[in-house]
C-alpha positions in Angstrom: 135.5 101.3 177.9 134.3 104.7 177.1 135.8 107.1 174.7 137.6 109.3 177.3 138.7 105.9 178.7 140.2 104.6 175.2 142.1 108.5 175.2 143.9 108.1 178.8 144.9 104.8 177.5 146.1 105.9 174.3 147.8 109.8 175.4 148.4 108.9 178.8 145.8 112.3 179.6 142.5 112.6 181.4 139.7 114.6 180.6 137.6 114.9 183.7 135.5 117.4 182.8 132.1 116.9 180.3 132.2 120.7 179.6 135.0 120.9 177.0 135.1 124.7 177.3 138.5 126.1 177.0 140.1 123.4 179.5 143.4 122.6 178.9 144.0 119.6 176.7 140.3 119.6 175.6 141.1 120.9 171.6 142.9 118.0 171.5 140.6 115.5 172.7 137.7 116.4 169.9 140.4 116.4 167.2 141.0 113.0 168.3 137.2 112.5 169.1 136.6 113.7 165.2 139.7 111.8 163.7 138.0 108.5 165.4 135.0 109.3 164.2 136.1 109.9 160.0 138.0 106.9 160.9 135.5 104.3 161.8 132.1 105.4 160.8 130.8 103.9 157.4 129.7 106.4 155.0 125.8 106.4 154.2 126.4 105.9 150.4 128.6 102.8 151.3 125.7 101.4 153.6 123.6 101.8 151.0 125.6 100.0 148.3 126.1 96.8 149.9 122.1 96.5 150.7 121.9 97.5 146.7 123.8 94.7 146.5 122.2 92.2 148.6 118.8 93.3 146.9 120.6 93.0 143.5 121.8 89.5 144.2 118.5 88.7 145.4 116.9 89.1 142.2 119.5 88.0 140.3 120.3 91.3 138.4 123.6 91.3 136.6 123.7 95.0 136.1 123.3 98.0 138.6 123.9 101.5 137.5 125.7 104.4 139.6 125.3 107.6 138.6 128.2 110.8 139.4 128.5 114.3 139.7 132.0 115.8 138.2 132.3 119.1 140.6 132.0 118.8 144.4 132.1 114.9 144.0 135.3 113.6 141.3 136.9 117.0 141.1 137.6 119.8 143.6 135.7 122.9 142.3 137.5 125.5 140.0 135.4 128.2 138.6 138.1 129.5 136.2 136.6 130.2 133.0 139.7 129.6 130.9 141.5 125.8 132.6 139.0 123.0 132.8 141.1 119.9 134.2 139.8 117.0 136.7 141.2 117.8 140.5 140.6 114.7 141.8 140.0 113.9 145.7 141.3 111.5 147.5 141.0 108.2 146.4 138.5 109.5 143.7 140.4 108.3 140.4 141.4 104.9 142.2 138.0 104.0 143.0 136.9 105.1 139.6 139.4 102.9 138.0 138.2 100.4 139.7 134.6 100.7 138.8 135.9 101.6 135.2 136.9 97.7 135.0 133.6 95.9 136.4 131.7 95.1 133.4 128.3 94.2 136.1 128.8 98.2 137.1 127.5 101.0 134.5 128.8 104.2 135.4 126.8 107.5 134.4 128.8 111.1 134.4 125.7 114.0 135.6 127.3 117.3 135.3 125.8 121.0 134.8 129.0 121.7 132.9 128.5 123.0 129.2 129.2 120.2 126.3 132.4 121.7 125.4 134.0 121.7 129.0 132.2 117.9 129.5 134.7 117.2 126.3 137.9 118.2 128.1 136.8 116.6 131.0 136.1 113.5 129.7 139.1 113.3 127.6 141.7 113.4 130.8 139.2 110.7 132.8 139.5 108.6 129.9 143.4 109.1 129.8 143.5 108.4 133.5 141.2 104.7 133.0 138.4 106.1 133.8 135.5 105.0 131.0 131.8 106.6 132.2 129.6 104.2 129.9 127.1 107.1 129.6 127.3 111.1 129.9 124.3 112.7 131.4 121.4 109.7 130.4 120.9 106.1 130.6 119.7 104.7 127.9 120.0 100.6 129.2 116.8 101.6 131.4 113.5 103.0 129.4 110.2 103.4 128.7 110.4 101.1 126.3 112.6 97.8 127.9 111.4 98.6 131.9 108.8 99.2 133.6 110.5 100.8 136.5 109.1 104.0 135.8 108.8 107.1 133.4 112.5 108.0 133.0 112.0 111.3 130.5 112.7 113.3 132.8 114.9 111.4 135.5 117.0 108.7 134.3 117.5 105.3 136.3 120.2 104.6 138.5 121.1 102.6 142.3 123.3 104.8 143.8 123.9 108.4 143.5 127.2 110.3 144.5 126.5 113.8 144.6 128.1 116.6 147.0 124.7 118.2 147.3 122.6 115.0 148.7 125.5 114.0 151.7 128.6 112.3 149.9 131.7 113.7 151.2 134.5 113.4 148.6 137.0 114.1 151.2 136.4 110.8 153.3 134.1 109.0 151.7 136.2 108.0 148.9 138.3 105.8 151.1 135.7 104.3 152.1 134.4 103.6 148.6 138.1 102.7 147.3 138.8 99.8 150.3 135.5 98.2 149.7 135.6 97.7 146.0 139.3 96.9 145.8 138.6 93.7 148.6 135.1 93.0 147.0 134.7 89.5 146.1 131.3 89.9 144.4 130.2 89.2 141.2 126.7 88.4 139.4 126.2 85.4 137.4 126.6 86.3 134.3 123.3 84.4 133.2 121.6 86.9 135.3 119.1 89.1 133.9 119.4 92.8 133.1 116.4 95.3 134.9 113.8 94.9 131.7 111.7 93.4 133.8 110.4 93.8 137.4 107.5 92.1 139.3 106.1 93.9 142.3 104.3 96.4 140.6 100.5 94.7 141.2 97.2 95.3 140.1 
């Protein structure tokens, strides 16, 4: 059963035409076309977490590391000089909250905003449960304890959520929220942290 199919069933109208032009009816069938669409499709970033996942569980790494952007990402934008507060988007503080209470999940905070600003900021996400176990760095992973990589310049992290590379704060936070909140996952906690890796060879 095609999609038009499934929308005769469902509205009891056909769309018989594959030019959607200015046909009656037709503005109707692509919001529901797009409201299928936010509805089913899995987010990229939530693809990638479960493989992160998998691979983590592979190598028996307790600890994996996700790193967030505050504006475009937690919080709806606001550009006023003088209020600095946390807007959440949907679902954003739940899943966050969530996070905040897996002690095999480090959470970094990676925000432009001055020091000051980062203060207030973080003040209200700590008085809404939310605990970022690092602001702007991550010391866990470093030159010294991995050999990952040279992180002077670029810190180490498994998944990034950041407006500007493709997460969409206005759907993909459901997504987020619904798998963490039914996830039954959890390392060992004999695993190993990443201070040591093996497929860099010779």
């Amino acid at each position: 059963m095609n999609a038009k199919e499934i929308y005769k069933k469902e509205t009891g109208i056909e769309i018989k035409s594959n030019h959607f032009g200015t046909a009656p009816g037709n503005n109707d069938y692509v919001k529901w076309l797009e409201k299928l669409v936010s509805e089913r499709y899995e987010p990229t970033i939530l693809k990638w977490i479960k493989k992160m996942f998998n691979h983590a569980e592979k190598k028996e790494w307790y600890m994996v590391y996700f790193t967030f952007d505050l504006h475009g990402t937690i919080s709806k934008p606001d550009y006023r000089r003088t209020i600095k507060e946390v807007k959440y988007y949907p679902y954003a503080k739940e899943t966050l909250q969530l996070l905040s209470e897996r002690k095999d999940i480090t959470t970094i905070l990676w925000t432009s905003s001055y020091p000051n600003e980062i203060e207030i900021y973080n003040k209200q996400l700590k008085k809404d449960n939310i605990n970022f176990d690092f602001i702007g760095d991550n010391p866990d992973i470093t030159n010294e304890k991995g050999a990952f990589g040279y992180y002077e310049k670029k810190h180490y992290f498994n998944a990034l959520f950041e407006d500007k590379s493709g997460f969409n704060p206005e759907r993909d936070w459901k997504f987020l929220y619904d798998f963490f909140k039914n996830q039954s996952y959890r390392p060992k906690t004999e695993w190993c942290r990443k201070y040591k890796e093996d497929y860099h060879k010779l």
